[in-house]
N, C-alpha and C positions, 0 to 999 in steps of 0.2 A: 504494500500500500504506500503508496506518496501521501506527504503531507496536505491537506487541505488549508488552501492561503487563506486567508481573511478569516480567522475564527481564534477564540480568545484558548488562552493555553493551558487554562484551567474549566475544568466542568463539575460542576455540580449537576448530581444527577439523582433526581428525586424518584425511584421505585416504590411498587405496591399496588393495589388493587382500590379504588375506593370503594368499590361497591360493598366489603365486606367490612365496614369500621375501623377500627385500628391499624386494620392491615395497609389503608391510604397516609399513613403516615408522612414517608418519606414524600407523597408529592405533595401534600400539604406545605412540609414543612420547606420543601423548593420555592415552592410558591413566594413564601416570605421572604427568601432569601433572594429571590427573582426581583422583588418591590423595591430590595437594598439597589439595585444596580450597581453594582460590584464592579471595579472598571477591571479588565482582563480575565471575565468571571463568566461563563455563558453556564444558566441554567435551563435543564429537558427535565418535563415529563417522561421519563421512563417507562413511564406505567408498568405493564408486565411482558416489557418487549422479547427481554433475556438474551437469548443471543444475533439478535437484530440489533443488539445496541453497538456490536463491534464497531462501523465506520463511526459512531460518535464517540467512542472513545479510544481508538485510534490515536497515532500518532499525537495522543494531547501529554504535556508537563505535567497536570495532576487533575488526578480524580477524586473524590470527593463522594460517596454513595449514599443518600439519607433511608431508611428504611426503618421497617419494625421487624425486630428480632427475638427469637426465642435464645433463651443464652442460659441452659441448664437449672440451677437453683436459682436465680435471679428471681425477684418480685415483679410481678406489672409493676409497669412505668416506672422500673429503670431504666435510666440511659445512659449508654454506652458509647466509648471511640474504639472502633478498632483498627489497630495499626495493620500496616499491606504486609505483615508477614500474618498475620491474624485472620486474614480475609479469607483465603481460601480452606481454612482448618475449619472455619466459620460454617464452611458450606454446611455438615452434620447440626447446626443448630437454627440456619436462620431458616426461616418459616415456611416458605412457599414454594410451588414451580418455578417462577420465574427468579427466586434464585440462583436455582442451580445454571440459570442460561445465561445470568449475568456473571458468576465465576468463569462458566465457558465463554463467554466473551472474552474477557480478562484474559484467562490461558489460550485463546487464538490468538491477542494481541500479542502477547509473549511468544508465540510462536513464530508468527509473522514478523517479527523481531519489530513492532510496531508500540507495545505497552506504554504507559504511561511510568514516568521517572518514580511519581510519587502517586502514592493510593491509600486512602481511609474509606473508615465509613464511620459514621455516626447514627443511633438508632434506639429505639425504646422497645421494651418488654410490653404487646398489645396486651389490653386491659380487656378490649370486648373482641372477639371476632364473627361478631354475630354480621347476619345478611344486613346491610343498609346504607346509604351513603352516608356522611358524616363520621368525625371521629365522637368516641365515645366521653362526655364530661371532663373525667379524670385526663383522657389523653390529650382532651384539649389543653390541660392546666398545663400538663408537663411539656405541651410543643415548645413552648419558650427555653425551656432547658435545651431540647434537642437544638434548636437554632442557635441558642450560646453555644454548645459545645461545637457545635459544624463553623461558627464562626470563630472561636476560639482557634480552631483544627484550618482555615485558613489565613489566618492571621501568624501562624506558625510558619506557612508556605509563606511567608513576605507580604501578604496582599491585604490593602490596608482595606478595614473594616472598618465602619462605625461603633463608637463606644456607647455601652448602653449609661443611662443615667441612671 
């Protein structure tokens, strides 16, 4: 794969399903981080593309994955970072189909000698995973957490953030 010109070198990429609550997490909480306009930052709906996501995270400096995750003994709505050695061990805990297609994503880019330098994700223990759109009360509370910690996690990559008051 060549690089594609004109596109910012970091991606945030908000995955999950909204139709089942908790589980639209990660695009939620894209969403908000979409509104920061982040300069060098381009954020995607993921939804539950999985391994259709490869040309968007291709050849990019860092990735960035928001989602909800199940993560062994954890409580609902914890929130978590996990580091890009963490990520693929991850596959056994995080939650859904289109997980598994976003890891194979990741390990085609690494194949295609095309990966991303840097890789996290940041993500919460869903609270409801009942059938409906919207997140669940509690999940709503804790999006702000997930969105410090995703902002915290590129503010670490150099990229300047707004400070919360």
């Amino acid at each position: 794969m060549s690089p594609v010109p004109d596109r910012a070198e970091t991606l945030v990429l908000g995955i999950g399903n909204e139709l089942f609550t908790d589980e639209g997490l990660g695009v939620v909480a894209a969403r908000r981080i979409a509104d920061l306009a982040l300069p060098g930052v381009e954020v995607l709906d993921g939804a539950t593309l999985g391994l259709a996501l490869l040309p968007e995270i291709a050849d990019r400096t860092s990735v960035l994955l928001l989602d909800a995750v199940v993560a062994g003994e954890l409580a609902p709505g914890t929130v978590l970072t996990l580091a890009a050695d963490q990520i693929p061990m991850a596959r056994s805990i995080m939650m859904s189909a289109h997980q598994i297609g976003v890891v194979d994503a990741l390990a085609a880019a690494e194949l295609a000698g095309c990966a991303p330098r840097r890789l996290a994700a940041v993500g919460m223990v869903p609270i409801s995973l009942e059938m409906g759109y919207g997140l669940s009360p509690d999940a709503e509370r804790g999006l702000d957490e997930v969105v410090d910690q995703a902002l915290c996690q590129l503010a670490a990559w150099d990229i300047p953030v707004p400070t919360r008051a």
